[in-house]
C-alpha positions in Angstrom: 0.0 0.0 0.0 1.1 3.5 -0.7 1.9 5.5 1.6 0.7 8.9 0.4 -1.9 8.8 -2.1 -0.5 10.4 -4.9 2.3 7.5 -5.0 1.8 4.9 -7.7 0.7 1.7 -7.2 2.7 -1.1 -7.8 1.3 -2.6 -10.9 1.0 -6.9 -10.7 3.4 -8.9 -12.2 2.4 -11.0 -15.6 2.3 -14.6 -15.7 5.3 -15.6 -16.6 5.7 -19.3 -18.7 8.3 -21.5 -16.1 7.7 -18.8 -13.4 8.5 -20.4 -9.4 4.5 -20.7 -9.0 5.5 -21.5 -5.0 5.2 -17.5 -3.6 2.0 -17.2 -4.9 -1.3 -17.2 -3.1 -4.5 -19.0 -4.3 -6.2 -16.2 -5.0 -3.7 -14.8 -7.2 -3.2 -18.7 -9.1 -6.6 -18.3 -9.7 -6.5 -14.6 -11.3 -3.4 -15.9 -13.7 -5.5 -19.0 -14.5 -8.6 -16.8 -15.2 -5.9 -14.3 -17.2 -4.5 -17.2 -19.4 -8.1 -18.7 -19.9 -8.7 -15.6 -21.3 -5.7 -15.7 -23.6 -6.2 -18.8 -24.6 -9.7 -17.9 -25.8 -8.2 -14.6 -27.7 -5.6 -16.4 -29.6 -8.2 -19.3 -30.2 -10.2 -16.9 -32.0 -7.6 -15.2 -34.3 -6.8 -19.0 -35.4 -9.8 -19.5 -36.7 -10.1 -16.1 -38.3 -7.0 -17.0 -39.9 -7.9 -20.4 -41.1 -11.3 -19.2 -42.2 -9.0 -16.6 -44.5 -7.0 -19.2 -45.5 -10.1 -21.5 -46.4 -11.5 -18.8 -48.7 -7.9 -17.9 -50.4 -7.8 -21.8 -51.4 -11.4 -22.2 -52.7 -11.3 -18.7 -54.7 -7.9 -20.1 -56.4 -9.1 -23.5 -56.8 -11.6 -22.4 -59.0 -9.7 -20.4 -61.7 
């Protein structure tokens, strides 16, 4: 905690791949589970805009 208001907060720490998991609490294994869930589900999503691209690159040249 700060000690006068007007001092910035310390921001948290991303997850880091191979990071000692051991110091943290529960509560925050559970935000960085929540935060890579998320992550998971963003890059999830731009594969399949990128294969649905790709899908419609190969069927407009397989018709010419």
């Amino acid at each position: 905690m700060a000690i006068f208001d007007d001092e910035p907060k310390k921001k948290a720490r991303p997850h880091e791949i191979g990071q000692d998991l051991s110091l943290l609490s529960v509560g925050e294994l559970s935000e960085r589970i929540g935060i890579l869930r998320d992550e998971i589900a963003r890059l999830e999503a731009e594969l399949k805009t990128k294969d649905n691209t790709k899908s419609a690159a190969e069927a407009l040249f397989r018709r010419g």
